[in-house]
N, C-alpha and C positions, 0 to 999 in steps of 0.2 A: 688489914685490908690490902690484897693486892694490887698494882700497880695496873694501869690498862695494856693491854695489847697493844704494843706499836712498832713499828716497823721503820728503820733509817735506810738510806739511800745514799750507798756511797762510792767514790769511782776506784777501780783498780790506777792506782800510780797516776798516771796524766792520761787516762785512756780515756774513750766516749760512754765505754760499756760500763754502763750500771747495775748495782749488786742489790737485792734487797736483804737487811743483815736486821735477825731479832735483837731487839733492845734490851727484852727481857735477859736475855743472858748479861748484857752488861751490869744491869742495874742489879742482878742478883751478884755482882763480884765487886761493886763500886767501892767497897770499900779496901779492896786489898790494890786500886790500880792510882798509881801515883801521877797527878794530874801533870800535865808539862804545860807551857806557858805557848809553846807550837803548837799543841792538841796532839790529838795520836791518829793514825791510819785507824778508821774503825776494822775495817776488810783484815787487820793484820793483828787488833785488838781481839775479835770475836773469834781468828782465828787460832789464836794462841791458848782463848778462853774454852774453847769447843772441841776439845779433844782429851781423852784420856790422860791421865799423868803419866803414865808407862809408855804411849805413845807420843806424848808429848815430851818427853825426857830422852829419846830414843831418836826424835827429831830434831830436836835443838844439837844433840851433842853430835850430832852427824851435821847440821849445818858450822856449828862451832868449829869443828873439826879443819872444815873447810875455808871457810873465812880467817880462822889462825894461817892455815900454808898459804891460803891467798895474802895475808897480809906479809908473813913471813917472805915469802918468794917477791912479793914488791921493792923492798927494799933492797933488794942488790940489782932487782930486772927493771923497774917498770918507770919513766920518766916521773912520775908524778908518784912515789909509795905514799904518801898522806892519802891520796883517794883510798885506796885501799882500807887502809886505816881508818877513815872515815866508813865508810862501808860498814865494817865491825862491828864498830860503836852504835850506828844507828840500829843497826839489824840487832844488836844487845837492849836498845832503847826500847825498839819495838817488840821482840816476844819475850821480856820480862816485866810487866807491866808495873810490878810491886815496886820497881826502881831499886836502889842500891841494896844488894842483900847478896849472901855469902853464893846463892843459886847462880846471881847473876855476875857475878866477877865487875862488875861497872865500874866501880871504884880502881880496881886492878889495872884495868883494860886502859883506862884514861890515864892513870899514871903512865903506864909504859906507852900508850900513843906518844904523849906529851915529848918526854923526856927523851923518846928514840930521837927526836928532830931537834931537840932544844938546838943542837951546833951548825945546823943545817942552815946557811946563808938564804937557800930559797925559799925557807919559810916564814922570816924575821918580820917579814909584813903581807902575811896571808892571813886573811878574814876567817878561810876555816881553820886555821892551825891556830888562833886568836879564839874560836867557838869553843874549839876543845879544850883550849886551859879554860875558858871559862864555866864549862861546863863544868871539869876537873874541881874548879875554885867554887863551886855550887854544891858541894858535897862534903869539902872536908874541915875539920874544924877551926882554924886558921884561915879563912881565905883569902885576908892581909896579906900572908908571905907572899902567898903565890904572886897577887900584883906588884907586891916589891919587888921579889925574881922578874916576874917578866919589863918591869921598868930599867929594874938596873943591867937587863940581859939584852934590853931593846926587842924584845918580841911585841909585835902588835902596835908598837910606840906611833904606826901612823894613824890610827882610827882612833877617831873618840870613842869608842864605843870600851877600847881598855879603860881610859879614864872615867868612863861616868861608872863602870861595874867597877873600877877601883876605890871612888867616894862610895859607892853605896856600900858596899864591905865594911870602909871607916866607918860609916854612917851607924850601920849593925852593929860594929863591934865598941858602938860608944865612943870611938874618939874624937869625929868631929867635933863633938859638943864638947868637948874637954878643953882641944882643940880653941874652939872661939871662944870658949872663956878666958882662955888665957891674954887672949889679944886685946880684951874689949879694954878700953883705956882708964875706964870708971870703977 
């Protein structure tokens, strides 16, 4: 049984102009698009979904193309190269919907975001340079280390927000509870 006719209603970016965008295309690909915890731009969802793969591989790699020298040329020009970078990553977040896969370089791309800045004093306590390891640490099989690096590196060290994604990792990976066994006095 087919799914009904419906239609969503979503804005370009922060604009007033609204788009009316078929659902049906989504729910005919739902299963290959990897759900994020922010939701996704539908406008940028349906657009990635709605075009040829020869045209759409033809697109990306020309946008890719571009957002690489934009990121590359930031870090020697641009007061803030983390925007930049940040930039990338999302534009990578948004027209590869399947999430981490060899198409999409994601996994790639957040390692060397990361690590370009790790020495970078102006980033030691920035919220977005603190998203992207976390997101980085969202992916890979360890995500422990990565919070131990960033505790004993002091990146992020002033937001709770490293520490609570730091317990919930131990949490995952089993050791709290190993953890408070050991303490309990009984």
């Amino acid at each position: 049984m087919d799914a009904p006719k419906t239609s969503l209603t979503a804005s370009h970016d922060l604009h007033d102009d609204r788009t009316a965008v078929d659902a049906d295309l989504i729910l005919q690909h739902k299963e290959n698009i990897q759900p994020l915890a922010s939701g996704r731009k539908v406008t940028a969802l349906v657009g990635s979904l709605s075009v040829t793969p020869k045209k759409k591989d033809t697109r990306l790699a020309t946008e890719r193309a571009q957002l690489e020298a934009d990121a590359e040329h930031a870090v020697d020009n641009d007061d803030d190269p983390l925007a930049a970078w940040i930039r990338y990553v999302d534009w990578t977040v948004d027209n590869y919907p399947q999430g981490i896969s060899a198409e999409s370089g994601l996994l790639e791309l957040l390692e060397r975001a990361t690590r370009l800045f790790a020495s970078d004093p102006r980033y030691k306590n920035d919220m977005r340079y603190l998203k992207l390891w976390i997101r980085y640490a969202s992916y890979v099989d360890h995500p422990v280390k990565i919070f131990t690096y960033l505790n004993t590196n002091e990146i992020g060290t002033a937001y709770a927000l490293l520490y609570e994604e730091y317990c919930n990792a131990l949490e995952r990976s089993g050791r709290h509870a190993r953890s408070f066994r050991r303490r309990l006095p009984f």
